[in-house]
C-alpha positions as a LaTeX table, in Angstrom:
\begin{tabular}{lrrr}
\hline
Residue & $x$ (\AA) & $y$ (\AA) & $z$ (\AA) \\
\hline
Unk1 & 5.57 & $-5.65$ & 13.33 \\
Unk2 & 4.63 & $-2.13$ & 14.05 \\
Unk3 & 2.34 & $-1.53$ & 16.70 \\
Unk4 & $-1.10$ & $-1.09$ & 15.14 \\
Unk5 & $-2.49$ & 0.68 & 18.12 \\
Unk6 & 0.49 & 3.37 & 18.41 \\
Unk7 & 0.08 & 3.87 & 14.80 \\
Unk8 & $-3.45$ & 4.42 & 14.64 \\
Unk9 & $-3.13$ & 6.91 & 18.03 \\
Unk10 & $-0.68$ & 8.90 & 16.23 \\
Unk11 & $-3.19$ & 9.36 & 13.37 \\
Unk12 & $-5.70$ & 10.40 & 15.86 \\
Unk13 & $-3.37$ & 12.81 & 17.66 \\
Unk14 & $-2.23$ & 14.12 & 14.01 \\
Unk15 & $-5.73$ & 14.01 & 13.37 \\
Unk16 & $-4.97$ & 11.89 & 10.34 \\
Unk17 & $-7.16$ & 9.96 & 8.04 \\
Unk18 & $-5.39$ & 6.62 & 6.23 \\
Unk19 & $-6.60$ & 4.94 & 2.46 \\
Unk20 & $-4.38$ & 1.59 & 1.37 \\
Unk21 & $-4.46$ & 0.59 & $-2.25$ \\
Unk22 & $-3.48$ & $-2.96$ & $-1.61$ \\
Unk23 & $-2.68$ & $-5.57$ & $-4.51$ \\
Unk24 & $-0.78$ & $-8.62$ & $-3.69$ \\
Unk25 & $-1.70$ & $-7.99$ & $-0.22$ \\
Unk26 & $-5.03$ & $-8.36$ & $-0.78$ \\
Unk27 & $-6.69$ & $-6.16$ & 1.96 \\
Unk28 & $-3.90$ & $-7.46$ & 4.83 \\
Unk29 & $-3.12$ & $-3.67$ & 5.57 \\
Unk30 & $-6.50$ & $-2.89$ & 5.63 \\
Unk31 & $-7.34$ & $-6.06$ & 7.90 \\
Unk32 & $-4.35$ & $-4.71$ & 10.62 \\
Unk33 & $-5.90$ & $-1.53$ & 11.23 \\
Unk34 & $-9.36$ & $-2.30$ & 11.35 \\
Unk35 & $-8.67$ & $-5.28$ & 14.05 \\
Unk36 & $-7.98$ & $-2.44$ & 16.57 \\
Unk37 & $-11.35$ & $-1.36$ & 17.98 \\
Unk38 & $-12.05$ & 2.60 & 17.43 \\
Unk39 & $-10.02$ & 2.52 & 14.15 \\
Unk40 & $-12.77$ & 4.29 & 12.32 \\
Unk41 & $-11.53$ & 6.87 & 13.98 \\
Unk42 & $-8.37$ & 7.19 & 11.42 \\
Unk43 & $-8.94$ & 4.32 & 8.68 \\
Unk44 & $-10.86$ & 5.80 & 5.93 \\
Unk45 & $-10.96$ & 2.75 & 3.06 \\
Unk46 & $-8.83$ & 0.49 & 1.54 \\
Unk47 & $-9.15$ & $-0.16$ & $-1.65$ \\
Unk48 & $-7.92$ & $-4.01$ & $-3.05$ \\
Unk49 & $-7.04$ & $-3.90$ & $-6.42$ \\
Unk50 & $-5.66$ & $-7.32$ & $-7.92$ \\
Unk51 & $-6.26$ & $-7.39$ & $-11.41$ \\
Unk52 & $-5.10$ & $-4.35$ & $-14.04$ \\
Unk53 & $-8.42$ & $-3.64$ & $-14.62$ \\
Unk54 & $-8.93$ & $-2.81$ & $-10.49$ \\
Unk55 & $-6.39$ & $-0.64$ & $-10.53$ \\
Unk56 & $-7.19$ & 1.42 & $-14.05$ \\
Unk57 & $-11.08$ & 1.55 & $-12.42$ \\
Unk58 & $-11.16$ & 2.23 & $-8.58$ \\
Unk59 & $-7.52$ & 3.84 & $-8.73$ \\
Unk60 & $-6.96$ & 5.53 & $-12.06$ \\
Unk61 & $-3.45$ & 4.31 & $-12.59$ \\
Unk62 & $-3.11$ & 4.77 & $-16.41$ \\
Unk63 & $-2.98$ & 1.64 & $-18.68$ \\
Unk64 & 0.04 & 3.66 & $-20.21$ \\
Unk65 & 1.75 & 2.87 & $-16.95$ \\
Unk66 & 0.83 & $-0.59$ & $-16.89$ \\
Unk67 & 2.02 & $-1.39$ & $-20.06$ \\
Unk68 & 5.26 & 0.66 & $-20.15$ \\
Unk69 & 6.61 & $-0.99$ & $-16.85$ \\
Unk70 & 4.03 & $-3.59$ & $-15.73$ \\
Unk71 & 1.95 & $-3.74$ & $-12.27$ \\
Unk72 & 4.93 & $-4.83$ & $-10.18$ \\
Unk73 & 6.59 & $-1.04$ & $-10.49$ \\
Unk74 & 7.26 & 1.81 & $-8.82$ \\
Unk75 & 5.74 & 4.10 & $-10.89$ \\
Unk76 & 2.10 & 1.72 & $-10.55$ \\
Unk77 & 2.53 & 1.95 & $-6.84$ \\
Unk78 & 2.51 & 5.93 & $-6.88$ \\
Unk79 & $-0.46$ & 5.98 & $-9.24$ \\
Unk80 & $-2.21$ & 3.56 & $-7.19$ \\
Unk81 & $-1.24$ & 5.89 & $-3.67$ \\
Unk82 & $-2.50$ & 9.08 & $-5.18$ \\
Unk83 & $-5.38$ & 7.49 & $-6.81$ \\
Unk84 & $-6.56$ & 6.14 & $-2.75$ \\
Unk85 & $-5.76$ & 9.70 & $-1.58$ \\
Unk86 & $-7.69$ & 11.13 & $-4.56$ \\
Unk87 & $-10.92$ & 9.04 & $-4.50$ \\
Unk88 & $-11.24$ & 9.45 & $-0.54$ \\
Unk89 & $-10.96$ & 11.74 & 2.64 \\
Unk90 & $-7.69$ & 9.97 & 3.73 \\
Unk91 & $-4.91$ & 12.50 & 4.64 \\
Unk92 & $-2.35$ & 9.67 & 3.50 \\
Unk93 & $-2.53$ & 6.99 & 1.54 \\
Unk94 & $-0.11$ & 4.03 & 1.15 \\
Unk95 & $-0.14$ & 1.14 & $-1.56$ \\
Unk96 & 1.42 & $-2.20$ & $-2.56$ \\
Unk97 & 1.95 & $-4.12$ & $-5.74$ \\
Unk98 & 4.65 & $-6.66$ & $-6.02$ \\
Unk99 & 4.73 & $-10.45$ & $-6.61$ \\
Unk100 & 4.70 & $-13.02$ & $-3.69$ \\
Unk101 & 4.87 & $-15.91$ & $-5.36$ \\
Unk102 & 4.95 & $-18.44$ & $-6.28$ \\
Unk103 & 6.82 & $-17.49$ & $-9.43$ \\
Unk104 & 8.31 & $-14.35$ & $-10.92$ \\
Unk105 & 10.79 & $-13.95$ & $-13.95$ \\
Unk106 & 14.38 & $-12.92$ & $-14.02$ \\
Unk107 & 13.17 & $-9.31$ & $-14.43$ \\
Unk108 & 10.50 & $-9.45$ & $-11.49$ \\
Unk109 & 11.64 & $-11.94$ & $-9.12$ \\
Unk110 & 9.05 & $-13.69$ & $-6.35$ \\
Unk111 & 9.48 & $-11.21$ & $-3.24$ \\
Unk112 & 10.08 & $-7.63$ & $-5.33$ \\
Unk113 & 7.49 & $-5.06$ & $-3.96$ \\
Unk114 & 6.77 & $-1.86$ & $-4.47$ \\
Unk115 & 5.42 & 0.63 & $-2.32$ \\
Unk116 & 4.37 & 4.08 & $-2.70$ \\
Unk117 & 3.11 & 6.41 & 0.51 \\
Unk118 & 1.21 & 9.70 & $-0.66$ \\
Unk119 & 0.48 & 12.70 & 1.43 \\
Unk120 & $-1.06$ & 15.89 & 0.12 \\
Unk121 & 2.23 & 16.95 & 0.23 \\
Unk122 & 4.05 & 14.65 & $-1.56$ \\
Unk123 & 4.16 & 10.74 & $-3.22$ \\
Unk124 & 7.44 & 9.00 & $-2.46$ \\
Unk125 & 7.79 & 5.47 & $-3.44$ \\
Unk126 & 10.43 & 2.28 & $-2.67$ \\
Unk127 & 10.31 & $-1.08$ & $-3.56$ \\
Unk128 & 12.09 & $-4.11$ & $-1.71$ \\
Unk129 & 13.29 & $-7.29$ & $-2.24$ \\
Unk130 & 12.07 & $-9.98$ & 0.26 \\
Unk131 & 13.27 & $-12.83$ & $-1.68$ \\
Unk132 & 12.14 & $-15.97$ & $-2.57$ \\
Unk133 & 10.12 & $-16.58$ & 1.41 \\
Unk134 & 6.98 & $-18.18$ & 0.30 \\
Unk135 & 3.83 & $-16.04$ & $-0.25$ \\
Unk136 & 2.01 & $-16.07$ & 2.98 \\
Unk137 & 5.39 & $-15.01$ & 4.09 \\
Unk138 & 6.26 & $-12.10$ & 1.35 \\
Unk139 & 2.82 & $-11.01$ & 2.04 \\
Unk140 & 2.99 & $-10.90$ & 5.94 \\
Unk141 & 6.66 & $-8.88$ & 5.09 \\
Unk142 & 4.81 & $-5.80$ & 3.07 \\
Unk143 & 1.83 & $-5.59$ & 5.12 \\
Unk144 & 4.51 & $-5.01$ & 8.53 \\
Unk145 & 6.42 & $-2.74$ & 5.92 \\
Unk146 & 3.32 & $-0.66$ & 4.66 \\
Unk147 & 2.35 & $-0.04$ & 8.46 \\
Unk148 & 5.75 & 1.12 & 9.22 \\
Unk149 & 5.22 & 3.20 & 6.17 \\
Unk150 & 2.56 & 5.12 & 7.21 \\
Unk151 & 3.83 & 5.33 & 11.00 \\
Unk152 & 6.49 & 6.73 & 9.15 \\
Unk153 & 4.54 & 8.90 & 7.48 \\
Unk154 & 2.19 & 10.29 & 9.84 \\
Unk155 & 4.65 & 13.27 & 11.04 \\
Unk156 & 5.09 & 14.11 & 7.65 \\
Unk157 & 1.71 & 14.39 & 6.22 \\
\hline
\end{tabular}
C-alpha cells in the first residue's frame, strides 16, 4: 500500500487539495487519508456514491452515461472524477466504480474497476481487473490503487 503519510506531504508541499468519488469502495479512500492526523490539511471531501441515483445527484454523471455503458465503466468513472473536482475546492480528484463481488456477468466480471483521476488539467481514466479475490479483498485492491493514483498524480496536477 502506498504510504498515506508521504502522499498526503506531497499534497501539502504541492499545496494540493484531494476529493474521492468512491462507489464500491464505499468511503475506504476517504477513510486512508483521513486516519493520518493533520490530513485536513490536503483532504477536501469524499463523496460515496453507491446507487445511480448518488452519482446523477452529488456527482452529475449523466443518466445518458449510465444507461449507454452502465456504472461499472470508464466513461462513469471520469464523470464521477470531474463531478468531485467540480462540486469542491480539491485540486484533484480521483474516483472508483467497479464490482467486488460477489457476482458479476460475463460482460462485467467480479474484480473489474474503473478508475478515473481528474486534475484541472486533465481527466485520465483506467480500469483493472483484480479477479475473482473476494470483496473485502477487491475492495482493499482499489482503495491501495486509487492512493497510488493520486500519489501519482500529485506532480501532475
Amino acid at each position: 500500500m502506498v504510504d498515506v503519510t508521504a502522499l498526503l506531504a506531497a499534497c501539502r508541499a504541492a499545496d494540493l487539495r484531494i476529493a474521492t468519488a468512491e462507489s464500491c469502495t464505499g468511503g475506504m479512500v476517504a477513510a486512508a487519508l483521513t486516519d493520518i492526523p493533520g490530513s485536513s490539511a490536503s483532504f477536501e471531501r469524499g463523496f460515496v456514491t453507491y446507487t445511480n441515483q448518488a452519482k446523477v445527484e452529488m456527482l452529475g454523471v449523466k443518466q445518458p452515461t449510465l444507461d449507454a455503458v452502465g456504472a461499472v465503466s470508464e466513461e462513469v468513472a471520469q464523470e464521477m472524477a470531474l463531478g468531485a473536482l467540480r462540486n469542491s475546492d480539491a485540486d484533484i480528484a480521483v474516483s472508483i466504480t467497479g464490482i467486488a463481488g460477489p457476482g458479476g456477468s460475463e460482460y462485467k466480471p467480479e474484480g473489474r474497476v474503473c478508475f478515473g483521476l481528474a486534475t484541472h488539467a486533465a481527466c485520465r481514466t483506467e480500469t483493472i481487473e483484480f479477479g475473482a479475490l473476494g470483496r473485502d479483498k477487491v475492495r482493499i485492491a482499489a482503495r491501495n490503487h486509487a492512493l497510488t493514483l493520486i500519489l501519482a498524480g500529485t506532480s501532475t496536477a
